[in-house]
N, C-alpha and C positions, 0 to 999 in steps of 0.2 A: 609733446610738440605743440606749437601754438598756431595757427592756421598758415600764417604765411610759411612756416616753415616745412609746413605739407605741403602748400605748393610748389615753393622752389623743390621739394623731393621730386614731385611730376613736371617741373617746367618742360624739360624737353618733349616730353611726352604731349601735354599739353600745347604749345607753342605747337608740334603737329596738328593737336586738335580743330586749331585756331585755324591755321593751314588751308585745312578741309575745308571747316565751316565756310570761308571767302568763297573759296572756289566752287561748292556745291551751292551755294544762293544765288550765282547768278543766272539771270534771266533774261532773254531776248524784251521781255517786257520793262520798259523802264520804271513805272510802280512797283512792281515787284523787289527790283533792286535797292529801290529806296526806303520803303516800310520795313523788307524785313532784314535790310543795315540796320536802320533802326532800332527795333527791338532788339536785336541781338548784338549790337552796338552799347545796349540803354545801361550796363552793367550788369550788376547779380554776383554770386559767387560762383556760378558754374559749378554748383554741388554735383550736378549728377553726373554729368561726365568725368568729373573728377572721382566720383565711386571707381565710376568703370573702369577707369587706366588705373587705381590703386589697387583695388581686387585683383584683375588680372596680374598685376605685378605679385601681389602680397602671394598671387597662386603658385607661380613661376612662368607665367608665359612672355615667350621669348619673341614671337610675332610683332606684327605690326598691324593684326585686326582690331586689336582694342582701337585703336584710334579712329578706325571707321564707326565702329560701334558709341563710341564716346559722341562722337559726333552724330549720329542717328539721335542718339538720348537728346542731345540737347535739340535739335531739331523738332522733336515730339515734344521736348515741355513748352520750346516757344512757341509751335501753335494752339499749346493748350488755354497759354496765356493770351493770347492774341482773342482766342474765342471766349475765354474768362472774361475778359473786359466789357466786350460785347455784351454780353450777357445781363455780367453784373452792372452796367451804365457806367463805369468806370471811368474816370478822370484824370487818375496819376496812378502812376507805378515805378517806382524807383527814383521817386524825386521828378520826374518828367511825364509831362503829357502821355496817357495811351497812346496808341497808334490809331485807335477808333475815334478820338478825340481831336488825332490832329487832321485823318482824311477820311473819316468816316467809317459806321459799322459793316458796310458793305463791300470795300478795300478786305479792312482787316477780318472779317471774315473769308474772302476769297486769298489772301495772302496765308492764312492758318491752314487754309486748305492743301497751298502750292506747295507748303513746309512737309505737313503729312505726308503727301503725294509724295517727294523729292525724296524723304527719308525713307521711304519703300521701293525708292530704287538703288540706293545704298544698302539695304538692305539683300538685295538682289546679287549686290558686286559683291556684300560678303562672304555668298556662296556657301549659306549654312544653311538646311532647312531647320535647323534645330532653334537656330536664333532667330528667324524667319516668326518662327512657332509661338517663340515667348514672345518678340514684340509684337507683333500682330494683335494676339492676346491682349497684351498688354495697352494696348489702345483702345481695342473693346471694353475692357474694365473700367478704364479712364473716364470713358464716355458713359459709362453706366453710372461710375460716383456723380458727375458730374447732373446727370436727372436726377440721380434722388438727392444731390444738395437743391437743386431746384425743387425738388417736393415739401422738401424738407422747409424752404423758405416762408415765412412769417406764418408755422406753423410751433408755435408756443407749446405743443403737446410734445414735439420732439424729445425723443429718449436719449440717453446717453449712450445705447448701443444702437439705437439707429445712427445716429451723429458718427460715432468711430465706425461702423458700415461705409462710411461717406468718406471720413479720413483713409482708412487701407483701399480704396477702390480707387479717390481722384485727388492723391496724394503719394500714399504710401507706394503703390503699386512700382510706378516708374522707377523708384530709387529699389525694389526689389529685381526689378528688369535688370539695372543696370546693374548690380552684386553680384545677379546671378549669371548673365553673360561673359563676367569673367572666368569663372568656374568650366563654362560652358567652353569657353575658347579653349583651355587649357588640356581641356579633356579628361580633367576630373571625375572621382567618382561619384554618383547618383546624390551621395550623403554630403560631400562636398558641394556639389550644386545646390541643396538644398540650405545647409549651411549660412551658403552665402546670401542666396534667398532669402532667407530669415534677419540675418542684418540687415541687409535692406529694406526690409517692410519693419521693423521694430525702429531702426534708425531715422525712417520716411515718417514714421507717424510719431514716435519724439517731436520731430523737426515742426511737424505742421501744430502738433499743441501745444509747443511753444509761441509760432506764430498768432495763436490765439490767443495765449496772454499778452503779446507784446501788442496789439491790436486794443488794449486793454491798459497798459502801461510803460509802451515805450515813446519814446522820444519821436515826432512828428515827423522832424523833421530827417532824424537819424532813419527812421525806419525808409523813408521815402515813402508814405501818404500819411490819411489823415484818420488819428485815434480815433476808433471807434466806426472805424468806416464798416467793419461787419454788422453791425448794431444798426449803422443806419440804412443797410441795405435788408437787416430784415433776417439775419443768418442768427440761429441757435448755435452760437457755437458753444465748447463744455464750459467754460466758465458762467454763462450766463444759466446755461441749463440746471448746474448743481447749485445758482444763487436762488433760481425757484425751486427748488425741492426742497432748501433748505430756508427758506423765508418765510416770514407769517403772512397772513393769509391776504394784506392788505397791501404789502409789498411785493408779493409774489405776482400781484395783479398789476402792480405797473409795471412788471418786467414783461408779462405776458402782452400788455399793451404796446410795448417799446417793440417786442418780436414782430406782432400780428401790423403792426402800422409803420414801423422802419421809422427810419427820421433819430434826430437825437436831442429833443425837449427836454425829456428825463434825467437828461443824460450824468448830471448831478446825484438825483435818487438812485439809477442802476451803479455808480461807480461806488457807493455807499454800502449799496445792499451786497453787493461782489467784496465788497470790504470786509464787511460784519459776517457775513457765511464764509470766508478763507475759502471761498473758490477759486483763487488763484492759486492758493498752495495745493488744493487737492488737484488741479490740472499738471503742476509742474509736478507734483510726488509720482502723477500718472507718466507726465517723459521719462523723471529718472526712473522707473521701472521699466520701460523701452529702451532707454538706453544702456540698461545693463542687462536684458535680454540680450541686444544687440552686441554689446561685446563677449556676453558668454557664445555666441556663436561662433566667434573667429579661435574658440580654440582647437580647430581641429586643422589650426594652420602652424604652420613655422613660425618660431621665431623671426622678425625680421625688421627692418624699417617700415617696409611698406604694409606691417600688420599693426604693429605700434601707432603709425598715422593713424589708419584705421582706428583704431582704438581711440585717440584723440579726438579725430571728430566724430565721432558720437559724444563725445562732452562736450566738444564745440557746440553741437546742435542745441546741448539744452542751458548753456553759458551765455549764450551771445545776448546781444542787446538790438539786433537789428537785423 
C-alpha cells in the first residue's frame, strides 16, 4: 500500500480524529486558540495518531476510544514540538515559520504547556488507568530524551549508543505509546501488548534515523527547513558521529569542530567526509533493521488490511524523501 492509500483505509476514523482535535483546543484564551491552530494546522503526516487508530483496528477493537487516544498522541507530539523550537532557536518547520518565531518563545512555551495539560484531561475522559499509566510515562521519558539531546549538544565525544538513548526516549517512545494503546484498548494479551510496543519503538526510531539523513540530503525545500539545520545547531546526530570514527585524524577534527561550534562554514568538508565514510548507508542499513524488527512484530496478528498497512509504513518510514 502506498501512504495515501493508508490513509483513506483510516479516513473515517481519522476525520474523527480531526474532530476532536478542533474541539479539544479551544480556549477562553484567544492566543491560545491561534498558536495552537497553528501548529496543528502547519501540516505533517499525522504519523502517530494514525499508528493508534491502525493498531487498534489491525487488533480488532470495535470502540470508539482510539480516537480519543489518537488525539491525545497528537496533542503530546505538538507540544513536544512547540518546546523543540524553543529550545533549539528554531526558525521553520514545515515550510512555515515556528510558532516561537512568529509570537514568541514565551507564547509557545506556555501554549506546549496548555496542550500537555489539555491531553491529560482527555486522558481522564478515557477512563483507563492503564492508558493513564503509559502516557504519563510516556511524557516523562520524552522529557528525559529530550535533556540528554541537550547534554548531548556540541559535545563531539558523543557515542552512538548514547545518541540512540536519545532516539528511543525523545522520539521513539511516543510512536511506542501509541502501538501499544491499541493493544491496550482491545484487551489484549500481555504479549500482544508488548508486541505492539515493540513496533512502535522499532518503527519510531527508523523514522527519526531517517530523519537524520534526510537533514543530510534531502531536498530544502521538500523537507520543510533548511539542510543541515542539525549540524548547525550543534546536534551529533549518527551520521556525523560514524563520519568521525571513521575519518583520519585531520578530518575527524573539523567535524568535531563543526559539533562543538554549530554553524555550517565546513559544511562543504562535513558533507565530503559523510560521503567518503558511507555514513549515510550505515545509518539507513541501521532503519532497515528497525524496520524489519518492526514488522516481525505484527506477526502475532491477523491477517488483515489494517496489518498489511502497518506493514507498509514501516517501509514508508525508511522510503520517504521528506
Amino acid at each position: 500500500m502506498d501512504f495515501n492509500t493508508i490513509r483513506q483505509l483510516a479516513d473515517a476514523d481519522m476525520q474523527a480524529v480531526n474532530a476532536l482535535i478542533q474541539r479539544r483546543l479551544h480556549s477562553d484564551v484567544v492566543l491560545i486558540n491561534q498558536l495552537s491552530h497553528y501548529i496543528i494546522g502547519s501540516g505533517g503526516k499525522r504519523l502517530r495518531p494514525l499508528l493508534a487508530l491502525l493498531v487498534a483496528r489491525a487488533c480488532g477493537y470495535q470502540g470508539d476510544r482510539h480516537v480519543d487516544v489518537a488525539a491525545i498522541v497528537e496533542f503530546i507530539h505538538t507540544a513536544t514540538l512547540l518546546h523543540d523550537d524553543v529550545v533549539d532557536e528554531s526558525d521553520m518547520r514545515r515550510g512555515k515559520e515556528t510558532a516561537n518565531n512568529v509570537w514568541g518563545n514565551q507564547a509557545a512555551v506556555l501554549v506546549g504547556d496548555f496542550l500537555y495539560s489539555r491531553s491529560f484531561e482527555m486522558m481522564v475522559d478515557v477512563g483507563s488507568m492503564r492508558v493513564m499509566e503509559i502516557l504519563s510515562t510516556t511524557t516523562n521519558v520524552i522529557a528525559e530524551g529530550e535533556v540528554l539531546q541537550l547534554l548531548n549538544c556540541h559535545d563531539p565525544d558523543t557515542s552512538e549508543e548514547r545518541y540512540m538513548d536519545v532516539i528511543h526516549s525523545k522520539t521513539a517512545k511516543l510512536f511506542e505509546a501509541a502501538c501499544q494503546l491499541g493493544a491496550v484498548l482491545t484487551g489484549l494479551s500481555a504479549e500482544h501488548e508488548q508486541a505492539m510496543a515493540k513496533y512502535g519503538m522499532h518503527l519510531g526510531t527508523a523514522f527519526q534515523l531517517v530523519d537524520d539523513v534526510l537533514d543530510y540530503t534531502a531536498d530544502a525545500e521538500e523537507m520543510g527547513k533548511n539542510v543541515g539545520d542539525d549540524l548547525a545547531e550543534g546536534k551529533p546526530t549518527l551520521p556525523l558521529i560514524i563520519a568521525i570514527q571513521r575519518s583520519d585524524a585531520a578530518t575527524a577534527a573539523i567535524l568535531r569542530s563543526a559539533i562543538e561550534q554549530g554553524g555550517l562554514e565546513q559544511i562543504d568538508a562535513i558533507m565530503q567526509a559523510i560521503t567518503d565514510t558511507k555514513a549515510i548507508d550505515y545509518t539507513l542499513e541501521r532503519a532497515k533493521g528497525e524496520t524489519e524488527s518492526a514488522i516481525a512484530s505484527l506477526q502475532c496478528l491477523p491477517d488483515s488490511d489494517y496489518r498489511q498497512a502497518l506493514e507498509s509504513l514501516a517501509w514508508f518510514a525508511i522510503n520517504r524523501s521528506h
